[in-house]
Backbone as JSON Lines, residues from 0, in Angstrom:
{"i":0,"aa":"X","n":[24.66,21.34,-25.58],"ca":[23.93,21.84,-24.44],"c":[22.5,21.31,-24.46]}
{"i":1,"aa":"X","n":[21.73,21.25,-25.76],"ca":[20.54,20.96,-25.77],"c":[20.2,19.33,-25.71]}
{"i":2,"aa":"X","n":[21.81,18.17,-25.63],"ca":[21.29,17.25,-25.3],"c":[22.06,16.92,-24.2]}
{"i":3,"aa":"X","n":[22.73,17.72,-23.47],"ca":[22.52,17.52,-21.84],"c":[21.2,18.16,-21.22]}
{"i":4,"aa":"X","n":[20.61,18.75,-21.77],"ca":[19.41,19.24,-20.69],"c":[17.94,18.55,-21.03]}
{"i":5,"aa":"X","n":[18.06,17.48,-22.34],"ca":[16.91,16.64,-23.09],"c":[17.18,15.3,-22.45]}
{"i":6,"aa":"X","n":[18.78,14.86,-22.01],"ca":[19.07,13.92,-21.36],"c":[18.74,13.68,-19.91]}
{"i":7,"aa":"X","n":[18.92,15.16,-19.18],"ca":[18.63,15.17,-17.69],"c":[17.07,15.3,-17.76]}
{"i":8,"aa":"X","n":[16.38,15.83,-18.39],"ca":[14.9,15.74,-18.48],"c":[14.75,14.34,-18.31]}
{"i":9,"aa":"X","n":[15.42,13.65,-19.26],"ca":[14.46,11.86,-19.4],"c":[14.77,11.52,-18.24]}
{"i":10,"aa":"X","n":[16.09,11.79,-17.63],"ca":[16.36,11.28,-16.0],"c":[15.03,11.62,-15.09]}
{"i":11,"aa":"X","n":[15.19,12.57,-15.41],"ca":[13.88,12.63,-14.3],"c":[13.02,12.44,-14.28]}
{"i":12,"aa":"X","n":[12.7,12.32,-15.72],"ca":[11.25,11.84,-15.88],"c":[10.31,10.4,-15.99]}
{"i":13,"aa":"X","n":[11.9,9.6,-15.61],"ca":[12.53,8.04,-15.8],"c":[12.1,7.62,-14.29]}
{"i":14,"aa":"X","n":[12.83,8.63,-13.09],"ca":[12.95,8.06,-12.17],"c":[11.6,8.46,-10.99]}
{"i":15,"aa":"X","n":[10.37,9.23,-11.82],"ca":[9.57,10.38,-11.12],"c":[8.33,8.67,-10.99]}
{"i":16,"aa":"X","n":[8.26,8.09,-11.85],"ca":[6.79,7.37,-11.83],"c":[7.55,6.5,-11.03]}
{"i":17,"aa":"X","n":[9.09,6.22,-10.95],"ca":[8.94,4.73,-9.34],"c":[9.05,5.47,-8.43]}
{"i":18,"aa":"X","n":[9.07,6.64,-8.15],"ca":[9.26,7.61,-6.71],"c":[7.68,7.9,-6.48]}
{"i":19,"aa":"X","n":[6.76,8.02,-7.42],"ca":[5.33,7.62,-7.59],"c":[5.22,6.62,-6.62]}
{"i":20,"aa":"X","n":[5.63,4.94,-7.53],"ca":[4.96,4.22,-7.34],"c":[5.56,3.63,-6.01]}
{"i":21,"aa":"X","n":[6.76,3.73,-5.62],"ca":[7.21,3.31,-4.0],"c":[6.61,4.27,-2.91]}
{"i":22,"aa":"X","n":[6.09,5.69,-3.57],"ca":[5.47,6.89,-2.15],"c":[3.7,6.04,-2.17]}
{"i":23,"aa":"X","n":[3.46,5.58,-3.1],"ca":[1.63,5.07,-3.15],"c":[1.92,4.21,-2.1]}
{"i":24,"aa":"X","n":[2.75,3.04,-2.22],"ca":[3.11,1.59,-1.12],"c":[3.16,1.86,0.04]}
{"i":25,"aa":"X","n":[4.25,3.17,0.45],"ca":[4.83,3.09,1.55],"c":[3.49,3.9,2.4]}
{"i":26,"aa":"X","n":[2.71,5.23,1.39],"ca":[1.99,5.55,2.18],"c":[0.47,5.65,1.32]}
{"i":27,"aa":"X","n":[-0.4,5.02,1.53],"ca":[-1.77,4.56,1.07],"c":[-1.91,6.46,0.43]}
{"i":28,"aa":"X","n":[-2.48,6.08,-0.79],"ca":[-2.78,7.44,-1.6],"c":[-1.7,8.54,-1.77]}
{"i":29,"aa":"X","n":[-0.84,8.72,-1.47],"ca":[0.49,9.67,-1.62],"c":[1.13,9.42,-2.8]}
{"i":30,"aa":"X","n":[0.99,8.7,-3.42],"ca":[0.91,8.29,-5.26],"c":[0.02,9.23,-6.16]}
{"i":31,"aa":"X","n":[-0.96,9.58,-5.88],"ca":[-1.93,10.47,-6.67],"c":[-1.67,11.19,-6.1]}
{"i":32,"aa":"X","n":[-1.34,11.75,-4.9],"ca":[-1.16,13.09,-4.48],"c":[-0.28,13.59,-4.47]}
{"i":33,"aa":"X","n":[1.28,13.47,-5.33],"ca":[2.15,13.18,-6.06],"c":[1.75,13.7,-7.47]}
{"i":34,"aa":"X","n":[0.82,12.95,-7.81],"ca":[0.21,13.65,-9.0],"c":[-0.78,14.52,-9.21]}
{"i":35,"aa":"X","n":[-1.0,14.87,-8.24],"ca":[-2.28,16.08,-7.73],"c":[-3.27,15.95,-8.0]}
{"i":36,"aa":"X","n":[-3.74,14.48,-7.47],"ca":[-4.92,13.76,-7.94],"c":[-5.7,13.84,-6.63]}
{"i":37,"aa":"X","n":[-5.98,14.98,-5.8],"ca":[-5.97,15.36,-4.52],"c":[-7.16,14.36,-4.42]}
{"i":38,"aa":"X","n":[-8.46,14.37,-4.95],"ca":[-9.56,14.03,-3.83],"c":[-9.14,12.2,-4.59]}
{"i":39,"aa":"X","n":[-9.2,11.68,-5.67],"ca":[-8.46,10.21,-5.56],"c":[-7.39,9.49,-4.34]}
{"i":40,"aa":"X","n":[-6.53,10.55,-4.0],"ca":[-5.66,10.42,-3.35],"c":[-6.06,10.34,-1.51]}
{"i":41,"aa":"X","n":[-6.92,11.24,-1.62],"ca":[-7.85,11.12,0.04],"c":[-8.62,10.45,-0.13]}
{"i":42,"aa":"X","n":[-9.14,9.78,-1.08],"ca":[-10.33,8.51,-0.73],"c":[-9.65,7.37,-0.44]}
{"i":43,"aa":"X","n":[-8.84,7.21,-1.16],"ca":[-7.7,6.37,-1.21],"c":[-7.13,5.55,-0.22]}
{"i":44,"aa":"X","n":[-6.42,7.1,0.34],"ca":[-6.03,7.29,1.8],"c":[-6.77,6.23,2.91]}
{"i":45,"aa":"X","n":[-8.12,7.43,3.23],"ca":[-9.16,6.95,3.62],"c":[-9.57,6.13,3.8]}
{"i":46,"aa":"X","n":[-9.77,5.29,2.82],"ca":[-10.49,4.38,2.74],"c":[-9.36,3.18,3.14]}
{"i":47,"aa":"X","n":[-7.74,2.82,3.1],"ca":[-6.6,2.14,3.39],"c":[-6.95,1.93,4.56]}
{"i":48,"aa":"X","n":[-6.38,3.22,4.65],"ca":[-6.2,3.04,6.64],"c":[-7.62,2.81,7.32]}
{"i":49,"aa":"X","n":[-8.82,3.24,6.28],"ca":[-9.99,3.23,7.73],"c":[-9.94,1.16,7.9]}
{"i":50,"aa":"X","n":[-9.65,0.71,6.16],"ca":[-9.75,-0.58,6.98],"c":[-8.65,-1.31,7.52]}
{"i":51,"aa":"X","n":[-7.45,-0.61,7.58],"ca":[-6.84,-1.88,8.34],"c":[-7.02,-1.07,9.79]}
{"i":52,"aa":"X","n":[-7.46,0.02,9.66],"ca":[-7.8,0.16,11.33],"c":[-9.41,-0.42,11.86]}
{"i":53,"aa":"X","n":[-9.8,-0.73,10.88],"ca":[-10.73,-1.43,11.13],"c":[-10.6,-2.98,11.77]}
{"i":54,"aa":"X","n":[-9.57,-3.39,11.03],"ca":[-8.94,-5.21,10.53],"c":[-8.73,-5.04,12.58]}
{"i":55,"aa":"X","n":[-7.87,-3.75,12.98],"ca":[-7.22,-3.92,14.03],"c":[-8.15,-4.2,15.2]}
{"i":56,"aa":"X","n":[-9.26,-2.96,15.04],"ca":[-10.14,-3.11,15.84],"c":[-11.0,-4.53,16.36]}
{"i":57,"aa":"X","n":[-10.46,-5.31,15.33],"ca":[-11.24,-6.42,14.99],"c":[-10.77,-7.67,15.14]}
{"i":58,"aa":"X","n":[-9.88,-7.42,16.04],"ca":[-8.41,-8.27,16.82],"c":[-7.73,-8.96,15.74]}
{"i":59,"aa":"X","n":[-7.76,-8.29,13.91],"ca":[-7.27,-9.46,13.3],"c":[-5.72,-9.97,13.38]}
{"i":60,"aa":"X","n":[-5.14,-10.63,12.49],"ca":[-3.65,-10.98,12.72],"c":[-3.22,-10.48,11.45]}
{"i":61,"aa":"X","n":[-1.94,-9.97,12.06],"ca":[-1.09,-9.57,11.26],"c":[0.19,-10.6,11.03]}
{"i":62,"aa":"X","n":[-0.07,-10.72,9.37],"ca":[1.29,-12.18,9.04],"c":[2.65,-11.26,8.96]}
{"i":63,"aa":"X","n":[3.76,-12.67,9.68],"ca":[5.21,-12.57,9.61],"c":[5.54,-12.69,8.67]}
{"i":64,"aa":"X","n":[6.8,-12.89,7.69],"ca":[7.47,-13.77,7.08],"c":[7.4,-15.11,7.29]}
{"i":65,"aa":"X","n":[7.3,-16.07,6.54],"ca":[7.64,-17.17,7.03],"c":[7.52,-18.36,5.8]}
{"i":66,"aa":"X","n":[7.57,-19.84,5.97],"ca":[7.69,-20.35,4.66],"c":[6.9,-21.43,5.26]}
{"i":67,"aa":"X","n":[5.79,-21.07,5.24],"ca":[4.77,-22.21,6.02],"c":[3.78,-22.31,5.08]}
{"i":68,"aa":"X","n":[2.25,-22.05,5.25],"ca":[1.23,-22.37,4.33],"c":[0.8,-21.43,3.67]}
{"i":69,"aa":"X","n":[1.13,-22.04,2.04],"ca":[0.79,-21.18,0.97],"c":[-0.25,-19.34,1.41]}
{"i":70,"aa":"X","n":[-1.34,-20.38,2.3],"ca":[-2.51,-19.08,2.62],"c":[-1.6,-17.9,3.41]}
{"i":71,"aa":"X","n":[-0.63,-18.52,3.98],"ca":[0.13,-18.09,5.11],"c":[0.61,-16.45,4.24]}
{"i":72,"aa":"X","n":[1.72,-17.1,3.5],"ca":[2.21,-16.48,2.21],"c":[2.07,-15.68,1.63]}
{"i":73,"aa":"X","n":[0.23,-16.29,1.28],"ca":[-0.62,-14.76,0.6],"c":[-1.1,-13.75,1.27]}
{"i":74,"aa":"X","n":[-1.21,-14.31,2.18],"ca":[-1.87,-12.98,3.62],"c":[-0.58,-12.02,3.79]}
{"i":75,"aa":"X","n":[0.42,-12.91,4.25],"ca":[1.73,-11.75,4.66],"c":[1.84,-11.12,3.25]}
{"i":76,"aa":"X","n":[1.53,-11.74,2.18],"ca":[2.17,-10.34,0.96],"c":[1.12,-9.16,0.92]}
{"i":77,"aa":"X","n":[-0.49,-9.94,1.37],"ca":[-1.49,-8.6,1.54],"c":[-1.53,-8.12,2.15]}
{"i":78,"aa":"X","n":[-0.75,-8.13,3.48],"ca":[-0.08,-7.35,4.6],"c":[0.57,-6.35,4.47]}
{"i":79,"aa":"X","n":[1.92,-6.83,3.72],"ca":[2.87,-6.11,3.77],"c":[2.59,-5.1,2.21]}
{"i":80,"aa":"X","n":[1.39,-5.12,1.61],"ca":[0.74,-4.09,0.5],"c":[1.05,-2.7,1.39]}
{"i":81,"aa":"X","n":[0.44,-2.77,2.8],"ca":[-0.25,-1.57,3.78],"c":[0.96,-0.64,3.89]}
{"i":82,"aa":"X","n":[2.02,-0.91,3.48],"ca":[3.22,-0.32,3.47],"c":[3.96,-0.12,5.2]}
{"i":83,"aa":"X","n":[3.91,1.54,5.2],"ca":[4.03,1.82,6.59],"c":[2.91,1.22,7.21]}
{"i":84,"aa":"X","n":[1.92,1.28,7.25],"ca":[1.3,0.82,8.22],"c":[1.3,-0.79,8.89]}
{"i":85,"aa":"X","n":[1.47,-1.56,8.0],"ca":[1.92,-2.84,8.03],"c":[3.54,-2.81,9.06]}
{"i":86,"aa":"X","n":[4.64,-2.16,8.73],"ca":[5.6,-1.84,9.84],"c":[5.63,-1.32,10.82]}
{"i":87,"aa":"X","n":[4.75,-0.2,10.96],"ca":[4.27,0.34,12.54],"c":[3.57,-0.84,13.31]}
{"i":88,"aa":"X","n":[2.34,-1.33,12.74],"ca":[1.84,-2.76,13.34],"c":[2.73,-3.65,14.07]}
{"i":89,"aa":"X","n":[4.04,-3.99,13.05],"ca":[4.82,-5.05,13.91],"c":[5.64,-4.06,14.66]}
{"i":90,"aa":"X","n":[5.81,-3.33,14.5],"ca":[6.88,-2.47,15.35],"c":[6.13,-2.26,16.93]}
{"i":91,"aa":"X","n":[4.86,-1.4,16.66],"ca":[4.5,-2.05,18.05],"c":[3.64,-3.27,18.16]}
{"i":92,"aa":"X","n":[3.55,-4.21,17.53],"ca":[3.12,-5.61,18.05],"c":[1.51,-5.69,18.01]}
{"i":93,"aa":"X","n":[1.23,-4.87,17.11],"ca":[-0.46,-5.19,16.81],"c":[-0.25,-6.06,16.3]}
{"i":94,"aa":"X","n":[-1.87,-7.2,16.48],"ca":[-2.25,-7.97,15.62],"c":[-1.35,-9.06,16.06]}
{"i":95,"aa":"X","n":[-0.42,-9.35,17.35],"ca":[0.27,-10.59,17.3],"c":[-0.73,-11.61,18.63]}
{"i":96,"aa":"X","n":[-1.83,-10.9,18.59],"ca":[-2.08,-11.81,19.98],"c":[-2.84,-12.85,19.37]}
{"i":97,"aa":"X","n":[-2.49,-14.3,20.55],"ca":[-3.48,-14.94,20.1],"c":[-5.32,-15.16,19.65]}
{"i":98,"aa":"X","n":[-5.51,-15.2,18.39],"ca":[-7.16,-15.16,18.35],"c":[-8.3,-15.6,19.08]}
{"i":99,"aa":"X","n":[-8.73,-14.95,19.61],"ca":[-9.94,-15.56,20.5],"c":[-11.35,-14.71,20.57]}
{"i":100,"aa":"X","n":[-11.31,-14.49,19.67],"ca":[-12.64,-13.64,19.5],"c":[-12.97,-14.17,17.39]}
{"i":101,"aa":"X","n":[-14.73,-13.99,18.11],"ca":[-14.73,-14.76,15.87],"c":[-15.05,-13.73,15.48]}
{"i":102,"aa":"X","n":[-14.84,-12.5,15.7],"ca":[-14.85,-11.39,14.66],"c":[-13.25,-11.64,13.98]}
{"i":103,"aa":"X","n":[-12.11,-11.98,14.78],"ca":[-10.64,-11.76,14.46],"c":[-10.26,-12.29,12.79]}
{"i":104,"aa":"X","n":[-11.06,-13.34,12.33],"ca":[-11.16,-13.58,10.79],"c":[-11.48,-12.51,10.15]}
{"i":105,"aa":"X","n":[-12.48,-12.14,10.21],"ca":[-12.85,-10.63,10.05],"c":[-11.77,-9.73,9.74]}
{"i":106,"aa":"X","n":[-11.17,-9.77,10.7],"ca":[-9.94,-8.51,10.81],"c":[-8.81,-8.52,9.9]}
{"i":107,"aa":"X","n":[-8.56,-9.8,10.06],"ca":[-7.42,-10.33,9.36],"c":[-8.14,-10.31,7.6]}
{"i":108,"aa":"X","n":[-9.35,-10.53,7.57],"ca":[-9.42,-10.29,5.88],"c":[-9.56,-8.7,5.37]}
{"i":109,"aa":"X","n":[-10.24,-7.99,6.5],"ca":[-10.0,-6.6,6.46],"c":[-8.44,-5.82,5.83]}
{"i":110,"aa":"X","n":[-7.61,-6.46,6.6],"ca":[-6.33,-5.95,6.28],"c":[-5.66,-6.34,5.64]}
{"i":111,"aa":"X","n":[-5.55,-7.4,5.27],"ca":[-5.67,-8.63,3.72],"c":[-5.77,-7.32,2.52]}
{"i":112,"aa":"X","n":[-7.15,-7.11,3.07],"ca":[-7.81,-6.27,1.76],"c":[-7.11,-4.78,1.45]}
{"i":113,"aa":"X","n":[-6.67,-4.41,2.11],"ca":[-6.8,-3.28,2.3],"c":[-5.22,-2.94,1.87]}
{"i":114,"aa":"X","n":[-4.73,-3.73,2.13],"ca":[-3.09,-3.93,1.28],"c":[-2.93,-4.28,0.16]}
{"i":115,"aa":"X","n":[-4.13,-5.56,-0.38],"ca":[-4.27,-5.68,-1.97],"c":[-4.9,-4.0,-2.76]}
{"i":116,"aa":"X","n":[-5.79,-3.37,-2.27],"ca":[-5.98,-2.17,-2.69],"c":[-5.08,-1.19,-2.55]}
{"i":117,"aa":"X","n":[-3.99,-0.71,-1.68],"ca":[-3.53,-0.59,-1.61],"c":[-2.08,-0.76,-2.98]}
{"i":118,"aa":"X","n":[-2.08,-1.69,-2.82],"ca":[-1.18,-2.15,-4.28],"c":[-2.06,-2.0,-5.24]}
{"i":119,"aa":"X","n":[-2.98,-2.02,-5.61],"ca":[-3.8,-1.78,-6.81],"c":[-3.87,-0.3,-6.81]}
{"i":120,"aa":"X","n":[-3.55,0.74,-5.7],"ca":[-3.72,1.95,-6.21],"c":[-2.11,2.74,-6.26]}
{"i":121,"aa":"X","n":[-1.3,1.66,-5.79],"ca":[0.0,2.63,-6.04],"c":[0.53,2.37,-7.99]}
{"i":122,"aa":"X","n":[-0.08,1.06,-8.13],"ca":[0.35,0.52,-9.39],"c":[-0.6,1.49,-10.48]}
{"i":123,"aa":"X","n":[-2.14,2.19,-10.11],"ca":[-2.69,2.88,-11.24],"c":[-1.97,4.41,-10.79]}
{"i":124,"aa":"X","n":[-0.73,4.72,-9.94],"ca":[-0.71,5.95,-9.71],"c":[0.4,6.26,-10.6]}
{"i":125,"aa":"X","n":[1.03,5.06,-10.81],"ca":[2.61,4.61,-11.61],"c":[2.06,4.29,-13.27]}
{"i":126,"aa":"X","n":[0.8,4.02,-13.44],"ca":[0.25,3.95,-14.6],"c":[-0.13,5.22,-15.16]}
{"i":127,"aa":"X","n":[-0.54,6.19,-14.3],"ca":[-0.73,7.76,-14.39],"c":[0.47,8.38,-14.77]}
{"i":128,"aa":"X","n":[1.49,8.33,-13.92],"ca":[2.83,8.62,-14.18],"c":[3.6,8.9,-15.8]}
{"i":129,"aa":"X","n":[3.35,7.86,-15.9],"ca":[4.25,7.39,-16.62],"c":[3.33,7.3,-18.25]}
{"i":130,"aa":"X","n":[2.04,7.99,-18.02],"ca":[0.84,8.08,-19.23],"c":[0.6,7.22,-19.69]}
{"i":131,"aa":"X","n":[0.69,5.77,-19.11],"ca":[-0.09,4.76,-19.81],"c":[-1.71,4.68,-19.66]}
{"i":132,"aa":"X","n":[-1.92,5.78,-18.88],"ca":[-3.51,5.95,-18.77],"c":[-3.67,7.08,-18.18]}
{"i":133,"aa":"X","n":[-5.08,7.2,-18.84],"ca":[-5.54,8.99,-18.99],"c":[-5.91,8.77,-17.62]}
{"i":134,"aa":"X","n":[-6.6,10.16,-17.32],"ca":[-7.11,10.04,-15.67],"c":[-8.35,11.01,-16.38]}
């Protein structure tokens, strides 16, 4: 009995830091707040979305898939960091118009950014998790 219930413990306690680290991706700060890392988790937040709603405001572009130029490549993977928000974008079609304004570089590095942080904070929320680092 005591190593079915030491066994189902490790299960869960196996599968709790990638349910962590896929809720940080999909939604900016919901990784620490997961771990009840409440005000980390709202700056977090915060601070995600204020810039790719910033990036938006800022007519930047949002990258497809595609197998074109390397830069191309790296942008769509710092894109697709933003999790949901990066899929609502293409879902309704932000960010596909053509650029014509020179803030739109701007925008596009805005949301670049904001997906690499993004991944940098679901990966320290999965590092929390899982106690490879104190908080």
């Amino acid at each position: 009995m005591a190593t079915n219930v030491s066994a189902q413990t490790r299960t869960q306690s196996s599968s709790f830091p990638v349910m962590v680290l896929i809720a940080g991706w999909l939604v900016p700060g919901a990784g620490h707040l997961m771990l009840r890392k409440w005000i980390r988790g709202s700056l977090l937040m915060l601070s995600v979305v204020a810039m790719f709603c910033i990036g938006l405001a800022l007519k930047g572009k949002i990258y497809s898939p595609n197998t074109g130029d390397l830069l191309d490549i790296l942008n769509f993977a710092g894109d697709l960091g933003n999790g949901l928000l990066y899929i609502l974008a293409r879902i309704f079609d932000l960010g596909q118009a053509t650029v014509q304004v020179a803030t739109a570089d701007y925008g596009t590095k805005f949301m670049v950014v904001a997906g690499l942080l993004n991944i940098i904070s679901a990966v320290d929320a999965h590092s929390l998790a899982t106690g490879r680092k104190r908080s």
